[in-house]
N, C-alpha and C positions, 0 to 999 in steps of 0.2 A: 457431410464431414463428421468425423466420430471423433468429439472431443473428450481428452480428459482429464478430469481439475480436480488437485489437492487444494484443502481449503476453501471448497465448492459451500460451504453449507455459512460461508463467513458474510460481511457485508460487501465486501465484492463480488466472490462466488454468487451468490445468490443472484444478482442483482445479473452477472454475468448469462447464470442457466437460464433466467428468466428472455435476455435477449437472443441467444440463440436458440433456446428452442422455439420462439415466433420464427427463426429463420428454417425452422426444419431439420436444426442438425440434430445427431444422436449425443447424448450425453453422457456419461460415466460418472460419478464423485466418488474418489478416494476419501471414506472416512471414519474414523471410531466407532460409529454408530450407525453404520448403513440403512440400517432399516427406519433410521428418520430423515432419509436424504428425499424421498419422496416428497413429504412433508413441508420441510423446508426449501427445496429447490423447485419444486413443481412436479405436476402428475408425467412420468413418462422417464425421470431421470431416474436412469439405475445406481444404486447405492453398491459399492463393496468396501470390503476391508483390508486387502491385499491386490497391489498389482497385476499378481498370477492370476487373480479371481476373473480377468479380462480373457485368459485365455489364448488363442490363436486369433482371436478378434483383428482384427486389422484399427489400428489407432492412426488418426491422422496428424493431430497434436496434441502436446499436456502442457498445460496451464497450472505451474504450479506455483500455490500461494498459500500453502499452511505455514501456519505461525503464531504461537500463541502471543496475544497484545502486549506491547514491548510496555508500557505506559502505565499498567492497572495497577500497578505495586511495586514497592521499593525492590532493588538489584540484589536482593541478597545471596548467597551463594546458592541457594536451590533453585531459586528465582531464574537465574542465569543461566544453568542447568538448563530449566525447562526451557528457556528461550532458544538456547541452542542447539536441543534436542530437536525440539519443533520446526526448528530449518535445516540445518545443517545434517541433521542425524536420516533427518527424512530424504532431504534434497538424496543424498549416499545411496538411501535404499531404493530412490527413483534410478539414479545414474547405472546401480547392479542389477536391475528391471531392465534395461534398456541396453547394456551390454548383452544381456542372454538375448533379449528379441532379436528372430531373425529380421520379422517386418521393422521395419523404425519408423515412429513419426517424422513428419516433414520440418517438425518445426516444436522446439521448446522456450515459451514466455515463464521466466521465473522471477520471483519477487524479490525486488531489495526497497531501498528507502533510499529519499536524497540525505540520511543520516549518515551514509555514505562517506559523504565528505568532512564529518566531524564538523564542531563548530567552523565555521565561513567566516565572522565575525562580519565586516563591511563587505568583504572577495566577490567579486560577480562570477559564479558556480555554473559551467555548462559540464557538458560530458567530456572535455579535453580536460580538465581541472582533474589533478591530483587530489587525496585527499590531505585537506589543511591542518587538520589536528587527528589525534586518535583518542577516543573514548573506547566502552566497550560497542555500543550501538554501531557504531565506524567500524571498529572487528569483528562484529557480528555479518554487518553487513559486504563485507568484504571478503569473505569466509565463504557465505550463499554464495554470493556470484561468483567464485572463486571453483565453490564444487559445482554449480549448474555449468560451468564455461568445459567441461569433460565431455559433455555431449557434443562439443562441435568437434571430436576424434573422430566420434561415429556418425557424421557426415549429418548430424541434423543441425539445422539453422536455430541458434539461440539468441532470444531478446532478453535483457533485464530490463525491467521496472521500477527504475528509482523514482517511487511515492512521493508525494509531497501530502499534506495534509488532508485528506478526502473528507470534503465538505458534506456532509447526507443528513436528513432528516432522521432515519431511522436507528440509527447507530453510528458507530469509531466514536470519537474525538469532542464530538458537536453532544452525543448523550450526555458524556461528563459537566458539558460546558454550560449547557442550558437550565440544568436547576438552580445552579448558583446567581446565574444573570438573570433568570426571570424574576430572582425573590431581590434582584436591586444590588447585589453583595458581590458582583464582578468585577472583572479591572483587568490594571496587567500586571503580567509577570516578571519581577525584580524590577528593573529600570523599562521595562519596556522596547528595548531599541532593539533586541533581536528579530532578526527576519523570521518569515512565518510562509515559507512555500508553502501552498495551496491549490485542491483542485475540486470541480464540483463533480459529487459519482455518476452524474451524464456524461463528461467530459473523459472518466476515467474510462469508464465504462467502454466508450467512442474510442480513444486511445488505443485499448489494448484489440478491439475488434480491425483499427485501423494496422495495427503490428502484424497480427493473425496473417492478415489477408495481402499483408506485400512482400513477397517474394525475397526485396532486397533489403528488409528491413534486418539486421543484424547489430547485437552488444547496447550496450548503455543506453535508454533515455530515459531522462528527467522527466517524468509524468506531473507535471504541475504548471499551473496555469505562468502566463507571460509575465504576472504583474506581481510577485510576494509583495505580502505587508508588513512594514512591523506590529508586532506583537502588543504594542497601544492602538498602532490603528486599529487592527482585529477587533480588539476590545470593545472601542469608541464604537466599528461600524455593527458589531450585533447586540450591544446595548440600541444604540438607536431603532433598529430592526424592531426589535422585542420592546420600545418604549420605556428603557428601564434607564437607570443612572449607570456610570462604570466607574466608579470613585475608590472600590478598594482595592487597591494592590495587595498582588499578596510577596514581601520581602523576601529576598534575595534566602537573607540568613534565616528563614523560619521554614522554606523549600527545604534547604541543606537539610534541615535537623530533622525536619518531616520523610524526605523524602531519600537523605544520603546521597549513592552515585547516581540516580535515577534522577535527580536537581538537573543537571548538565545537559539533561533532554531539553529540558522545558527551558534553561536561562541561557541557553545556546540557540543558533539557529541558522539559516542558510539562504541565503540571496541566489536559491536558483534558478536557470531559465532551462525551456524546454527547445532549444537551439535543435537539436536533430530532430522532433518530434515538428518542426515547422518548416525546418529544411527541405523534410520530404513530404511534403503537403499538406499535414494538417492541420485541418482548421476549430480553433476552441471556440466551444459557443458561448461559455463565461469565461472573462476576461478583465470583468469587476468585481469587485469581492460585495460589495452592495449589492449589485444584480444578482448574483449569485446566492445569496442571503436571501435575499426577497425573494428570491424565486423556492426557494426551502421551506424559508418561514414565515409568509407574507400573511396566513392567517392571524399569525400575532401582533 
């Protein structure tokens, strides 16, 4: 199969080329910087910089998942810019790539978030669930799946990928989170009681090869594990993990001042479950959030 993925060089991506090419598939990455797509993805995956650069090549699916990290820095208007460039603007130049091919892939997996649903507050969140609130992350991600859903005109089968928090050693979420916890100085965020959909990148990893590869897999699922936490338990169970205390919260109003609309990420959150992702057969292999951690970070 001749894959091919925007946002191949990310911590999904990567983690993605590395398992299909154990399976023998042909790989492509769509990226700014081609010529370190080797590098970073492994020996044998071809780098370009424009869809055309594919050619008359026959593609069998794209995998897209560029996006610059919604998290790293406050929303500010250029901020938001690039956040929306980086999906939306992209996702557009995939969809006028895909209008001219006469071959078309059988199947496009594009990325959204369970941010989706906007704050859930208590709400238990499957893929039938309207979104509850709207922020910009809610519009953002409503936007994505809004332009990737164009390709089901031209008769290819489209999945979204509403994320939940991807657990990984090596990067997203868990970089930021581990130098403050290992020096003692962790906790939770505002009161703690927002939920905290999560998944482990084995699990994601498994998810999205399991989307790939079934025929009837079509629209929305919630890629995160069975069990969210709140946002103190998170806390409690990877201080414990890492042997450390979890005693500072960091306040409500000091996020706000610090961080402005980009607060609403973090003091919100979403009780999602992966209802269609287990409907049709799959099975998570973490489904503890301590198992899941130990299995990360157990050297600690």
């Amino acid at each position: 199969m001749h894959i091919l993925l925007t946002g191949g060089t990310g911590l999904i991506g990567r983690r993605l080329c590395r398992h299909w090419r154990d399976q023998g598939h042909q790989l492509t990455v769509l990226s700014r910087k081609p010529e370190d797509v080797p590098r970073l993805c492994g020996a044998g995956v071809r780098g370009i910089a424009h869809p055309d650069d594919i050619s008359d090549q026959t593609v069998d699916a794209v995998i897209n998942l560029a996006g610059a990290p919604i998290a790293d820095r406050p929303w500010t208007r250029k901020r938001k810019m690039l956040l929306w460039d980086s999906r939306i603007t992209l996702t557009e130049q995939l969809m006028t790539w895909l209008e001219r091919r006469e071959q078309k892939p059988r199947v496009l997996i594009s990325g959204s978030a369970v941010g989706w649903y906007g704050d859930g507050g208590e709400r238990e969140l499957d893929e039938s669930s309207a979104p509850v609130s709207e922020d910009f992350a809610s519009r953002l991600c409503i936007a994505w799946e809004e332009t990737a859903q164009r390709a089901e005109g031209l008769g290819i089968r489209v999945v979204l990928l509403r994320t939940g928090l991807v657990l990984a050693r090596d990067g997203g979420m868990m970089q930021r989170l581990l130098p403050p916890f290992k020096l003692g100085m962790g906790g939770p965020i505002g009161n703690g009681r927002q939920w905290m959909p999560w998944v482990h990148i084995d699990d994601q990893i498994a998810a999205i090869d399991f989307l790939l590869n079934r025929d009837d897999a079509q629209g929305p699922y919630n890629v995160c594990a069975p069990s969210p936490v709140r946002n103190r338990d998170f806390a409690k169970t990877l201080a414990a993990i890492l042997h450390r205390p979890a005693f500072m919260p960091m306040p409500a109003f000091a996020l706000k001042v610090l961080m402005g609309e980009l607060s609403i990420l973090l003091l919100g959150g979403q009780r999602a479950s992966p209802s269609r992702l287990q409907a049709a057969g799959f099975t998570f292999r973490f489904t503890d959030l301590h198992a899941a951690l130990k299995n990360l970070l157990g050297r600690h």
